[in-house]
C-alpha positions, 0 to 999 in steps of 0.5 A: 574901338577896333577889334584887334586881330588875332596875332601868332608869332611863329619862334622855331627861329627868328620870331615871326609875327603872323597876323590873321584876318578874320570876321563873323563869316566865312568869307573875309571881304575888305569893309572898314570894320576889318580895315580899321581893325587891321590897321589898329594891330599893324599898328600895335605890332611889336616888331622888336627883334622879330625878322617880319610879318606874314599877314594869313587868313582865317577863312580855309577857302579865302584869303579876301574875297575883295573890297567892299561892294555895298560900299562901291554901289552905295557910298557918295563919291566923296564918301568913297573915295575916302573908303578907298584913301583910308584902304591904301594907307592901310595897305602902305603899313605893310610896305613901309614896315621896317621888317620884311612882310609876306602874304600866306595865300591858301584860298581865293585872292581877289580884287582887293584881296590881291591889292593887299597881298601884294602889298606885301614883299612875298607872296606864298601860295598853297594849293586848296582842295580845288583850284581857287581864283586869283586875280583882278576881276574888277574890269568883269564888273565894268570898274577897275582896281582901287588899290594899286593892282594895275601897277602891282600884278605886272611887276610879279607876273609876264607884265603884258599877260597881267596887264591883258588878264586886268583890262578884261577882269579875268581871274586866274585859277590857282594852278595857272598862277602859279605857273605864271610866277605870281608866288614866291614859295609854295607850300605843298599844302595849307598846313605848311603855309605859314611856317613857309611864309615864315621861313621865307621872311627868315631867309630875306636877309637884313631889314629891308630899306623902304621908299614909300612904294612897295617892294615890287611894283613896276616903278622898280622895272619900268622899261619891260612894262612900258614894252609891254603895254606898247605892243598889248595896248591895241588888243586890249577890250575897246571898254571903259575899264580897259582904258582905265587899266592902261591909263593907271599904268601910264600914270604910275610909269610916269609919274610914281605910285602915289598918281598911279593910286589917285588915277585908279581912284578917279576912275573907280569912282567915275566908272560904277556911275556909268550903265554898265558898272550900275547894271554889273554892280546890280547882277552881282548883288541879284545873283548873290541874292 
């Protein structure tokens, strides 16, 4: 059986669940155990009379580190491809819950860590002791984002300098993005973080009505994302990761978000086979080593 997380509920007003993601290390990385987990509270919520849910973090310096890599590298394609359907239903309980849901970012928010946070309705940012990263870096590991962050960033920042900062795998520091609009609130610090997430869902209104998709993708706007990709789609690294990103874009403004997610999926999987995503993958793991 999963371990359940741990769930706070925040009641200076309408109660406000606040699910905490926390493993037996310092740094929270998205591998099934947590995501079987996560799934098993979202499930168990009570959401009777409450305005919502924020989904925070354990980790003072993390909110999710990213996906799994030992599974990117290791797992069979059928294996991870499963790896990577069971994550984005799992990410889809937050969208389609029947109450507004917000992400408490107080630390870095990569990769799949910001697919998920951006699952939710609002993001809410907190500055840490030191800038911390915030962005897609997949395309810097010669692969692509997994879970929707190819047609989620640019629908939450100027959509040509999220579809630029994706195709190169280039993370933001925490002060550039929130400057670039990527958050909705920001707390002046992490101890005010999730009473902010909090009051934010609060100040949402009445439930929110859900389709399926997530609240904020560029389904929703397409018009200024296809502008954009237009005029970028030239510049953007002549790699293989690069025309991933623009083809999951293409996909999604085409034809809808679950193709979008199946497209990102095809090519994540193809692209870690390739020299330059075994050799990324490989540095990665000897550096960490």
């Amino acid at each position: 059986m999963p371990t359940p997380l741990p769930v706070h509920t925040d009641d200076r007003g309408a109660p406000v669940l606040i699910v905490e993601l926390k493993q037996d290390a310092p740094v929270v990385v998205l591998d099934r155990p947590l995501l079987e987990s996560l799934a098993a509270t979202l499930d168990g919520l009570d959401l009777d009379g409450v305005a919502g849910v924020v989904l925070a973090s354990a980790s003072e310096k993390v909110f999710v580190a990213g996906a799994d890599l030992k599974a990117v590298r290791d797992l069979s394609d059928a294996a991870l491809h499963e790896y990577l359907e069971f994550g984005a239903a799992v990410f889809a309980r937050l969208h389609q819950m029947p109450v507004w849901t917000a992400a408490a970012i107080n630390g870095a928010a990569l990769g799949g860590g910001l697919e998920l946070a951006m699952h939710c309705d609002g993001l809410i940012g907190a500055p840490g002791a030191k800038p911390y990263p915030v962005g897609l870096p997949e395309a810097g590991l010669s692969i692509c984002p997994g879970w929707g962050g190819t047609n989620l960033l640019p629908a939450r920042i100027d959509p040509a300098r999220a579809i630029q900062l994706t195709a190169a795998g280039t993370p933001m520091p925490y002060p550039e993005a929130a400057d670039a609009g990527l958050f909705d609130l920001i707390a002046q610090d992490a101890g005010g973080l999730r009473s902010l997430a909090a009051d934010w869902i609060r100040g949402q209104g009445p439930a929110p009505t859900r389709d399926g998709a997530p609240h904020r993708w560029i389904g929703r706007n397409p018009q200024p994302v296809r502008e954009a990709l237009g005029a970028v789609e030239g510049t953007l690294p002549d790699t293989g990761p690069a025309k991933a990103v623009a083809s999951a874009i293409k996909r999604g403004l085409a034809m809808g978000w679950p193709a979008a997610l199946q497209c990102e999926r095809n090519h994540l999987v193809r692209l870690r086979h390739e020299d330059a995503g075994k050799a990324a993958i490989e540095a990665f793991f000897s550096k960490a080593r």
